[in-house]
PyMOL CGO cylinders between C-alpha atoms (Angstrom):
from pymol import cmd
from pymol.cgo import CYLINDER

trace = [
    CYLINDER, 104.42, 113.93, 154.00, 107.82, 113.57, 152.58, 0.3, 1, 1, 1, 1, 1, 1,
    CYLINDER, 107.82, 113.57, 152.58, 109.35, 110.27, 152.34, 0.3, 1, 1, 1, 1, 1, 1,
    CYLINDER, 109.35, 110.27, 152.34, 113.16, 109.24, 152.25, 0.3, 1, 1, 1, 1, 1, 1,
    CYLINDER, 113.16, 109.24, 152.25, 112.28, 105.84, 150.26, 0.3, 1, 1, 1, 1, 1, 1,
    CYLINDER, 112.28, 105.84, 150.26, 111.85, 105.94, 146.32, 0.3, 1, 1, 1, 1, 1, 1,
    CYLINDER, 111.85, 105.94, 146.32, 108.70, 104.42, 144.60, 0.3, 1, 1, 1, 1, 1, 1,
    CYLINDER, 108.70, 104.42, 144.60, 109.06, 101.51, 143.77, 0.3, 1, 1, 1, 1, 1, 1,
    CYLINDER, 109.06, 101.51, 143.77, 110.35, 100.48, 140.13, 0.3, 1, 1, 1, 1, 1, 1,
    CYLINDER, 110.35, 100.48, 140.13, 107.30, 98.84, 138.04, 0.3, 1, 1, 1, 1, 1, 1,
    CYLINDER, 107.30, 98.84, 138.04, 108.77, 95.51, 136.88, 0.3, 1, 1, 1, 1, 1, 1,
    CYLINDER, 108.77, 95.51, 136.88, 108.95, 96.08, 133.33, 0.3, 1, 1, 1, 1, 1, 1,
    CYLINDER, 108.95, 96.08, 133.33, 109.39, 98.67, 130.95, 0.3, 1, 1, 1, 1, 1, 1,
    CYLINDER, 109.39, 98.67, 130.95, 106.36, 101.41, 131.05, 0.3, 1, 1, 1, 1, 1, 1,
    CYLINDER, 106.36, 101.41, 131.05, 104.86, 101.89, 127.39, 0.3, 1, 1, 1, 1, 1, 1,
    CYLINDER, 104.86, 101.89, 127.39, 104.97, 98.26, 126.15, 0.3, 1, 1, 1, 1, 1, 1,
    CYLINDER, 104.97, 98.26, 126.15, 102.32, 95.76, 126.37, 0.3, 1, 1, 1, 1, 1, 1,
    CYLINDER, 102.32, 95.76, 126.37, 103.65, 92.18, 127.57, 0.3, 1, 1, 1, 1, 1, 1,
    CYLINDER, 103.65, 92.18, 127.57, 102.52, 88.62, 127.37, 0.3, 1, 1, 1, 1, 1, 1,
    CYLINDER, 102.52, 88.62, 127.37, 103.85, 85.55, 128.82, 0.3, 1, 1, 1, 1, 1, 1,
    CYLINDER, 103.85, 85.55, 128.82, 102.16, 82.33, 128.27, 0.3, 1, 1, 1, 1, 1, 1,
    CYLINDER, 102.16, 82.33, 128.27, 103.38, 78.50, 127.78, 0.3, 1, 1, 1, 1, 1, 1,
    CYLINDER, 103.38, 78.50, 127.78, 102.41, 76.47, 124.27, 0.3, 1, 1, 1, 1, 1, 1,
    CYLINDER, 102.41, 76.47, 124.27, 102.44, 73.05, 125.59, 0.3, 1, 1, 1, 1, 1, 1,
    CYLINDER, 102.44, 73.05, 125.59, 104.25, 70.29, 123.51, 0.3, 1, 1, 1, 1, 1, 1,
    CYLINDER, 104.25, 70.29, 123.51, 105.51, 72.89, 120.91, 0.3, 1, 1, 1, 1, 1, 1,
    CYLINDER, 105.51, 72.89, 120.91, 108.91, 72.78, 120.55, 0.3, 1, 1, 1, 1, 1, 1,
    CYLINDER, 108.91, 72.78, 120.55, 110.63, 76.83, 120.57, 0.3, 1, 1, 1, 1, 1, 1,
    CYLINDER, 110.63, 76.83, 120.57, 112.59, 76.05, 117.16, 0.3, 1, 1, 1, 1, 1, 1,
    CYLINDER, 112.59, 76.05, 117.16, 108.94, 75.95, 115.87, 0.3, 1, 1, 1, 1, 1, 1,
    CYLINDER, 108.94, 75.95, 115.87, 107.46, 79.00, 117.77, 0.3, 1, 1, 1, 1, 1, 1,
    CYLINDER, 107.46, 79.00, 117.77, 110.57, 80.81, 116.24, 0.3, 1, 1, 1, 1, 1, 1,
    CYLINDER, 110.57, 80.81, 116.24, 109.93, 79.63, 112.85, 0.3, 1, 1, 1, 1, 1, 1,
    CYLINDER, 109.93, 79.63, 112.85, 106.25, 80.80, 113.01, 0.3, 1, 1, 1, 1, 1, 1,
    CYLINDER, 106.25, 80.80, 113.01, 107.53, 84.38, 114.07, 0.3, 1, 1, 1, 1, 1, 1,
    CYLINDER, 107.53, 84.38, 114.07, 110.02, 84.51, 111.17, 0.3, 1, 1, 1, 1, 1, 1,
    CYLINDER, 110.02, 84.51, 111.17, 106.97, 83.16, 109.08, 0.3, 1, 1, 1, 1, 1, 1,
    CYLINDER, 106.97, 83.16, 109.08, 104.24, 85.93, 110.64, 0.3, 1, 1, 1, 1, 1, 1,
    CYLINDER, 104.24, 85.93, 110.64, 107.32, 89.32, 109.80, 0.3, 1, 1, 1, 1, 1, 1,
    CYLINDER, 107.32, 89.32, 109.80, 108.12, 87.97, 106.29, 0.3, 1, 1, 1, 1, 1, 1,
    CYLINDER, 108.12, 87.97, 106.29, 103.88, 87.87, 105.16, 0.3, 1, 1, 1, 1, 1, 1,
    CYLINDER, 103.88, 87.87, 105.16, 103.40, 91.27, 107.02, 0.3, 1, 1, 1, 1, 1, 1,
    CYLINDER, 103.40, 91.27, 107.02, 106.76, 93.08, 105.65, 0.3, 1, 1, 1, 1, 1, 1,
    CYLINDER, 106.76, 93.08, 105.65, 107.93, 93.63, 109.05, 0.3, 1, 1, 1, 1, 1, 1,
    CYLINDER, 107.93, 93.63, 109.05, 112.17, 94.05, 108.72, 0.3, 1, 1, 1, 1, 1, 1,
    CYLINDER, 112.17, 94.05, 108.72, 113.98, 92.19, 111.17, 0.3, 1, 1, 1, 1, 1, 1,
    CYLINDER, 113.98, 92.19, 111.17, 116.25, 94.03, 113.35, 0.3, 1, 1, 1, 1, 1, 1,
    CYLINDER, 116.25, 94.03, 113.35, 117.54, 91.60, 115.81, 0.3, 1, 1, 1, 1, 1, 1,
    CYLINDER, 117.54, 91.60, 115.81, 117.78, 87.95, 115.99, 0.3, 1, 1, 1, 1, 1, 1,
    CYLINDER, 117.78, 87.95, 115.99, 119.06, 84.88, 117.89, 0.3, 1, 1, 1, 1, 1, 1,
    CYLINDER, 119.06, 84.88, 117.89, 118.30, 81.30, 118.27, 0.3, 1, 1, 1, 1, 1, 1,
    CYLINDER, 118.30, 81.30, 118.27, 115.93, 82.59, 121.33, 0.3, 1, 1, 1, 1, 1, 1,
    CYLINDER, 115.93, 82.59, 121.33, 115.18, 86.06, 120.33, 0.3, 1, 1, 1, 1, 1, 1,
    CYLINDER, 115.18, 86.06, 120.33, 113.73, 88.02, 117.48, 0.3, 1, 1, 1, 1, 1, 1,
    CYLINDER, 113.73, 88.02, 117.48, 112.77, 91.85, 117.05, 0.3, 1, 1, 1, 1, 1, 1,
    CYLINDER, 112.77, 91.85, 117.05, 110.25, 92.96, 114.18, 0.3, 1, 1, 1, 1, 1, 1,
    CYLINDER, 110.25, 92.96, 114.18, 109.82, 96.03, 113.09, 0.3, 1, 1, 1, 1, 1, 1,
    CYLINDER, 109.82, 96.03, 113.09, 107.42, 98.15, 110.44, 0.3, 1, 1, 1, 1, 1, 1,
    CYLINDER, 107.42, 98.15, 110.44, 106.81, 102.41, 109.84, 0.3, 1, 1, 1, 1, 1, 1,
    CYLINDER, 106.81, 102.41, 109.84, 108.69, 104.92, 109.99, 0.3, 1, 1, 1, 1, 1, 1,
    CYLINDER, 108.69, 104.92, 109.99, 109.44, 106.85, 113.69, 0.3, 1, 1, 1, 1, 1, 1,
    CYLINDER, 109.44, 106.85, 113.69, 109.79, 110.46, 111.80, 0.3, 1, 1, 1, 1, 1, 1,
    CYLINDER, 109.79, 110.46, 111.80, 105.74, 109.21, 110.30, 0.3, 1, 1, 1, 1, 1, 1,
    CYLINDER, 105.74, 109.21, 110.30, 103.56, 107.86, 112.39, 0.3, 1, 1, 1, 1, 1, 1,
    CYLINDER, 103.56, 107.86, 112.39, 106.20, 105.89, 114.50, 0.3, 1, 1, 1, 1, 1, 1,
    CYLINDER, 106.20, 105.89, 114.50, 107.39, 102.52, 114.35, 0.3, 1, 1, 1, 1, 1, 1,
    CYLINDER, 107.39, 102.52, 114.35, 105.72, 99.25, 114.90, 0.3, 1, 1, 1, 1, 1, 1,
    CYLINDER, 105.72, 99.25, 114.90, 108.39, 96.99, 117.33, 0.3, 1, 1, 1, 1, 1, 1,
    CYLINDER, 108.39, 96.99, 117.33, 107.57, 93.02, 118.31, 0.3, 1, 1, 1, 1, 1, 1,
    CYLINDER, 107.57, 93.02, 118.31, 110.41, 91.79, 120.57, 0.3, 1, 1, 1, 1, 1, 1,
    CYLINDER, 110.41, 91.79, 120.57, 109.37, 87.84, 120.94, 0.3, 1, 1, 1, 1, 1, 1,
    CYLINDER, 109.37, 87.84, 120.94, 111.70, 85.70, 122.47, 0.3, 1, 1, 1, 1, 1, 1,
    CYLINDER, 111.70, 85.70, 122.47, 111.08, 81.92, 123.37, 0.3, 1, 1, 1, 1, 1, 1,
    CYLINDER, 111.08, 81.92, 123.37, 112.65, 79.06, 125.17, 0.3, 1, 1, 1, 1, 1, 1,
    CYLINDER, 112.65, 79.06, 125.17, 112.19, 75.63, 125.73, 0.3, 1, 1, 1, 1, 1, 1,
    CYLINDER, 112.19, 75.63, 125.73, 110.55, 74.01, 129.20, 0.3, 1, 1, 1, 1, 1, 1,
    CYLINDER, 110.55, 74.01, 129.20, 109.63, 70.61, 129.98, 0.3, 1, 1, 1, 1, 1, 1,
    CYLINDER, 109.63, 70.61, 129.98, 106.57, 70.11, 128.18, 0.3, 1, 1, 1, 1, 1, 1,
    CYLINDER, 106.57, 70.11, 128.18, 106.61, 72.70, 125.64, 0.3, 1, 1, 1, 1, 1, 1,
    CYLINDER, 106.61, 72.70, 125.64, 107.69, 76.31, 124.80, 0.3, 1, 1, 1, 1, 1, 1,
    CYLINDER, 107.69, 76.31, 124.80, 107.78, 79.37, 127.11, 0.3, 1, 1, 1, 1, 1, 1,
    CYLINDER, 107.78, 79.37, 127.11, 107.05, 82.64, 124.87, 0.3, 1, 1, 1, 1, 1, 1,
    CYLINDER, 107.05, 82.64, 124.87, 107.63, 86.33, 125.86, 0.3, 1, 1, 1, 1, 1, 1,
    CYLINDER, 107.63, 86.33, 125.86, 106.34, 88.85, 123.86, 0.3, 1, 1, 1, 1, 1, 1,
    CYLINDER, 106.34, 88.85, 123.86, 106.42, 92.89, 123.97, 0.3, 1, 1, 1, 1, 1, 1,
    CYLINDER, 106.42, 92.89, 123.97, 104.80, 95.77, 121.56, 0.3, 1, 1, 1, 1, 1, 1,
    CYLINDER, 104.80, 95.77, 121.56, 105.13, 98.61, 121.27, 0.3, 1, 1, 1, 1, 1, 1,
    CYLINDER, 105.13, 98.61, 121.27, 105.39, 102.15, 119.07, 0.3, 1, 1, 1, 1, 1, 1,
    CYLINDER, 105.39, 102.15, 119.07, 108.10, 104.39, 118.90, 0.3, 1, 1, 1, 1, 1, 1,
    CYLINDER, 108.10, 104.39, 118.90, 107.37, 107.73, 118.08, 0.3, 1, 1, 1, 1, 1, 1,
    CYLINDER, 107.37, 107.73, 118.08, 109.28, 110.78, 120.60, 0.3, 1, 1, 1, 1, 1, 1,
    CYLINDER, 109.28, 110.78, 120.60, 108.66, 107.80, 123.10, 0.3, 1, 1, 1, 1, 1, 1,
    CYLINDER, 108.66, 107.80, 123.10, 106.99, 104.66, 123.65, 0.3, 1, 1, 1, 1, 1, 1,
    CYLINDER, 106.99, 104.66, 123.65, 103.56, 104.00, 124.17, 0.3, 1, 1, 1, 1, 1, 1,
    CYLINDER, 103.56, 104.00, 124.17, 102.34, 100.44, 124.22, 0.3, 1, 1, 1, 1, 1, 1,
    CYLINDER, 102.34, 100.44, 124.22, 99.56, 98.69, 122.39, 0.3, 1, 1, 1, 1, 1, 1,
    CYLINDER, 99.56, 98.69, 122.39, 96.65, 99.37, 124.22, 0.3, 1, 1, 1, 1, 1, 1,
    CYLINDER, 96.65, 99.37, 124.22, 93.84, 99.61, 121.28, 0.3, 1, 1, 1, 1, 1, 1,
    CYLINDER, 93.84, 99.61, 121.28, 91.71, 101.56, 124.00, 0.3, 1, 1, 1, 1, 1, 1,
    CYLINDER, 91.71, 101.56, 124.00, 93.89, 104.58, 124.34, 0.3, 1, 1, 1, 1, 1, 1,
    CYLINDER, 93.89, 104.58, 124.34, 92.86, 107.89, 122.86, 0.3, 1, 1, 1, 1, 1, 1,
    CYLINDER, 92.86, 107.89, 122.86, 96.04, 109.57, 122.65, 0.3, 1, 1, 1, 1, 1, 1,
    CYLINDER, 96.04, 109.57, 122.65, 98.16, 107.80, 119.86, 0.3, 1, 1, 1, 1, 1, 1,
    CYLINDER, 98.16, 107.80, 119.86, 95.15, 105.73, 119.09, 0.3, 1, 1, 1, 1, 1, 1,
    CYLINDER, 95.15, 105.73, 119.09, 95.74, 105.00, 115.35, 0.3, 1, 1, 1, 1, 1, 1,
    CYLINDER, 95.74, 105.00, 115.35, 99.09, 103.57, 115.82, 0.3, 1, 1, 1, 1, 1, 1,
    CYLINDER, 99.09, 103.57, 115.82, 98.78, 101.76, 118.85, 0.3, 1, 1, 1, 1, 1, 1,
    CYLINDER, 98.78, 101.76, 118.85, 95.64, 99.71, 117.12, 0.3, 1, 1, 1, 1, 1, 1,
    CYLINDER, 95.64, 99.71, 117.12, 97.82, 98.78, 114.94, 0.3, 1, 1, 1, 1, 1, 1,
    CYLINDER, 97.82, 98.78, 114.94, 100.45, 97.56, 117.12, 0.3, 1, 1, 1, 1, 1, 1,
    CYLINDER, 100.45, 97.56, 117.12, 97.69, 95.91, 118.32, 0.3, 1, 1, 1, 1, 1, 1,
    CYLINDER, 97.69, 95.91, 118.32, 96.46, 94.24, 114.92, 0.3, 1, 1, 1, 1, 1, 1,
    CYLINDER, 96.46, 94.24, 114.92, 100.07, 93.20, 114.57, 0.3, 1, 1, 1, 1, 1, 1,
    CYLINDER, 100.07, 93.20, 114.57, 100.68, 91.95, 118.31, 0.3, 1, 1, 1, 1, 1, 1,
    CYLINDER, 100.68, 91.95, 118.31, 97.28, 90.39, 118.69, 0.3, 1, 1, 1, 1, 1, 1,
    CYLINDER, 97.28, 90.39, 118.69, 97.62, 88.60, 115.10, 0.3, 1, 1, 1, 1, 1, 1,
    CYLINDER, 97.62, 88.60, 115.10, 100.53, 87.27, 115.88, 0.3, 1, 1, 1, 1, 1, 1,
    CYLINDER, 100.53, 87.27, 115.88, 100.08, 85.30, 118.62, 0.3, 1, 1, 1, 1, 1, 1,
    CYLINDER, 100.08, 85.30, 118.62, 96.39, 84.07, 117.74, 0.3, 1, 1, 1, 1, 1, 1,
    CYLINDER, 96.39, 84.07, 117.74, 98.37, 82.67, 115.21, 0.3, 1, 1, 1, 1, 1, 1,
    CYLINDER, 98.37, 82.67, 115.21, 100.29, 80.54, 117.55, 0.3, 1, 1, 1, 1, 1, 1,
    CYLINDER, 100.29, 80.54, 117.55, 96.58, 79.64, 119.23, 0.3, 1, 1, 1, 1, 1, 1,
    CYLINDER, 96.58, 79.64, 119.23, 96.53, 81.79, 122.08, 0.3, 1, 1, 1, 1, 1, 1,
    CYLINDER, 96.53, 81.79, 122.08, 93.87, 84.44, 122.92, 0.3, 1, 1, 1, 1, 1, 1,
    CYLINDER, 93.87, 84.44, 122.92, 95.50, 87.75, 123.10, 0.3, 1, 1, 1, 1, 1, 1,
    CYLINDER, 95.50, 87.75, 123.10, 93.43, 89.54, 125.13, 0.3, 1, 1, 1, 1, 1, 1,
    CYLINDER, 93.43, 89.54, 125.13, 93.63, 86.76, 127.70, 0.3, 1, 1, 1, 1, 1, 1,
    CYLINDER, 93.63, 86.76, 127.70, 97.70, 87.01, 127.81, 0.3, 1, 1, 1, 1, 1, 1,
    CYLINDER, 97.70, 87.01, 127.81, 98.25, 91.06, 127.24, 0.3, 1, 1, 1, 1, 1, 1,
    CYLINDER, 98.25, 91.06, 127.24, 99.11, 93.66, 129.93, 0.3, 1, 1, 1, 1, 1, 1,
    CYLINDER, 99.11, 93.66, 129.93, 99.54, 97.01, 128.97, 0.3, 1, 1, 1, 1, 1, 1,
    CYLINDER, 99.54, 97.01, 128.97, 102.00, 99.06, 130.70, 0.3, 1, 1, 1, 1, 1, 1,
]
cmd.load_cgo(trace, "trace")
């Protein structure tokens, strides 16, 4: 049966894996320091940055793709807000599911890198994670 209405749009971008969680009574100026902290031990470049924002990056695309960490962070009553997306770039995105078979090698590594990360900030990653 043919219909006139189009599917509906998933609410955020398919091939990225995305966690949002609070960090009560962290201030973001910290959470932000802490991510410029976790690229500079792991080597990651940083492509894009703001007093909110920060995108991390590692590989090559033309390799085995590259490694991207957009984080981005805000401050609430009571603490920090964070917002965090991986994924790898190769001829398109896949996200950082470490359970996939197709693209597995990269995307556990995404996952090493995305999951690291925020332990780091005391959050269980595979409580917070959606893959998309």
């Amino acid at each position: 049966m043919a219909t006139f209405f189009p599917a509906p749009r998933h609410p955020y971008h398919v091939g990225r894996s995305v966690a949002d969680f609070h960090l009560p009574n962290v201030p973001a100026e910290w959470v932000l320091r802490a991510a410029h902290a976790f690229a500079a031990e792991r080597g990651m470049a940083i492509r894009t940055w703001s007093p909110i924002h920060l995108l991390m990056t590692s590989g090559s695309v033309l390799w085995t793709g590259t490694r991207n960490l957009s984080f981005a962070t805000w401050s609430v009553p009571g603490g920090a807000n964070v917002h965090i997306e991986a994924w790898v770039e190769t001829l398109g995105e896949f996200n950082a599911d470490p359970g996939s078979v197709f693209g597995f090698i990269p995307r556990r590594d995404m996952w090493d890198i995305a999951s690291a990360f925020v332990a780091r900030l005391g959050v269980n990653p595979s409580a917070v994670f959606r893959h998309y």
